[in-house]
C-alpha positions, -999 to 999 in steps of 0.1 A, spaced: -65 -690 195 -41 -707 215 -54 -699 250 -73 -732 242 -38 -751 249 -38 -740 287 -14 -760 306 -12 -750 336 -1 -717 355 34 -700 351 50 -672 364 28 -643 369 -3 -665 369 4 -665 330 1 -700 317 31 -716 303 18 -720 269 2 -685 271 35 -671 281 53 -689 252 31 -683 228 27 -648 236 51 -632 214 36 -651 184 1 -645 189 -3 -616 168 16 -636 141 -5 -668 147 -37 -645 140 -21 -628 112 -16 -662 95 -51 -674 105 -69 -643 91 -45 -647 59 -57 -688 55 -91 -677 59 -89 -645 35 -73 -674 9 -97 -692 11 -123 -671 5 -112 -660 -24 -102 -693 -40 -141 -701 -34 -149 -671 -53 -124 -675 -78 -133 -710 -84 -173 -703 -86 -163 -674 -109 -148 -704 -132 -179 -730 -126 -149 -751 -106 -144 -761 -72 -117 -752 -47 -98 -787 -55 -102 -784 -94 -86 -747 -88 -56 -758 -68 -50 -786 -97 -49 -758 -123 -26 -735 -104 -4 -767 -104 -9 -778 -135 -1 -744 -146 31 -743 -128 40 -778 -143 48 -766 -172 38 -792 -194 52 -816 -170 24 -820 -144 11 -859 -143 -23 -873 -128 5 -889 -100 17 -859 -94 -11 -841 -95 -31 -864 -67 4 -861 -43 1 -822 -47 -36 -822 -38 -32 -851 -11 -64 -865 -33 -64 -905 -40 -62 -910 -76 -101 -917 -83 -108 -885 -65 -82 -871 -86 -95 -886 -120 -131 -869 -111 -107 -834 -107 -91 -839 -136 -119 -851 -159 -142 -820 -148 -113 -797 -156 -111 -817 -194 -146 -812 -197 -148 -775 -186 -119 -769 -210 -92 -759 -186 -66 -786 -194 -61 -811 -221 -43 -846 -215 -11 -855 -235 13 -884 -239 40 -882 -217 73 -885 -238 94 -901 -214 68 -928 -199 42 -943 -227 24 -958 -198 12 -918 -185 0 -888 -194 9 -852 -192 -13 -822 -181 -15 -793 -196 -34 -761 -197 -58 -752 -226 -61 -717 -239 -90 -712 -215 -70 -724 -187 -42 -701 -196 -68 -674 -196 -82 -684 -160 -51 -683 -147 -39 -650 -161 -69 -635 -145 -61 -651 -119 -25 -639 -117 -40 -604 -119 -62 -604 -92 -32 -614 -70 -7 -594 -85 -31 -561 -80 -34 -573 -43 1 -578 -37 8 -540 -52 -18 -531 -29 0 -547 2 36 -549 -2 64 -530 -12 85 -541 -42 112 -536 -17 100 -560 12 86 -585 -13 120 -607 -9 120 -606 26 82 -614 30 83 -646 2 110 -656 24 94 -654 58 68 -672 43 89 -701 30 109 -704 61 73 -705 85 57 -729 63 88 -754 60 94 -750 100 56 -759 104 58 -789 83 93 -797 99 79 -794 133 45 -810 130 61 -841 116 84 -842 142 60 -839 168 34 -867 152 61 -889 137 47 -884 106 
């Protein structure tokens, strides 16, 4: 995967971006063939709901807002503008997954939250991913695992940002 990136030769005829990135590769395609297993099965988790990939991601956060979860929120999670996000939102409404509320603290928004069918979807959800986890991981490397995975996703984002100047 990152072969691609060649730079130029190094020591041993290695390039130097091979040779740096050779004690990540198998970590790099570890991570790729994880993106791509997720992905596949949010597709067939969201067609098994009549939903689309974004409409799923909007429940799983919806369902971790806990009652709390706004349409502004909502579209920053999902990096969506906020008529893309209305569309989202409105087919989840009509599909039953989530119901709109008053916000109490902010008269001029709403609050999302799940409907008993959402809650449903997503304990189903939950269980599919909770019997693959058991599958995969031990109870006892499950800490240090959730925390590898924190740590390479906020030194990705860290990085990347730096790099673009985003």
């Amino acid at each position: 995967m990152l072969r691609m990136f060649h730079t130029g030769e190094g020591e041993g005829g290695m390039s130097d971006t091979t040779a740096a990135a050779a004690p990540h590769e198998e970590l790099l395609s570890a991570l790729e063939a994880l993106a791509t297993s997720n992905a596949h099965v949010t597709g067939l988790l969201a067609s098994s709901l009549g939903i689309g990939p974004s409409d799923l991601r909007a429940l799983f956060f919806i369902a971790r807002g806990r009652g709390e979860a706004t349409p502004k929120r909502t579209a920053e999670f999902l990096e969506l503008s906020t008529g893309a996000t209305t569309s989202v939102l409105d087919r989840m409404a009509d599909a039953g997954f989530i119901v709109r509320r008053p916000n109490p603290t902010d008269r001029r928004s709403i609050c999302l939250a799940l409907a008993p069918s959402g809650e449903t979807a997503i304990e189903r959800i939950l269980g599919i991913f909770n019997r693959a986890l058991d599958a995969a991981v031990s109870p006892q490397d499950a800490p240090a695992i959730a925390a590898a995975f924190r740590a390479i996703g906020d030194a990705l984002v860290r990085v990347a940002e730096e790099e673009l100047g985003a």
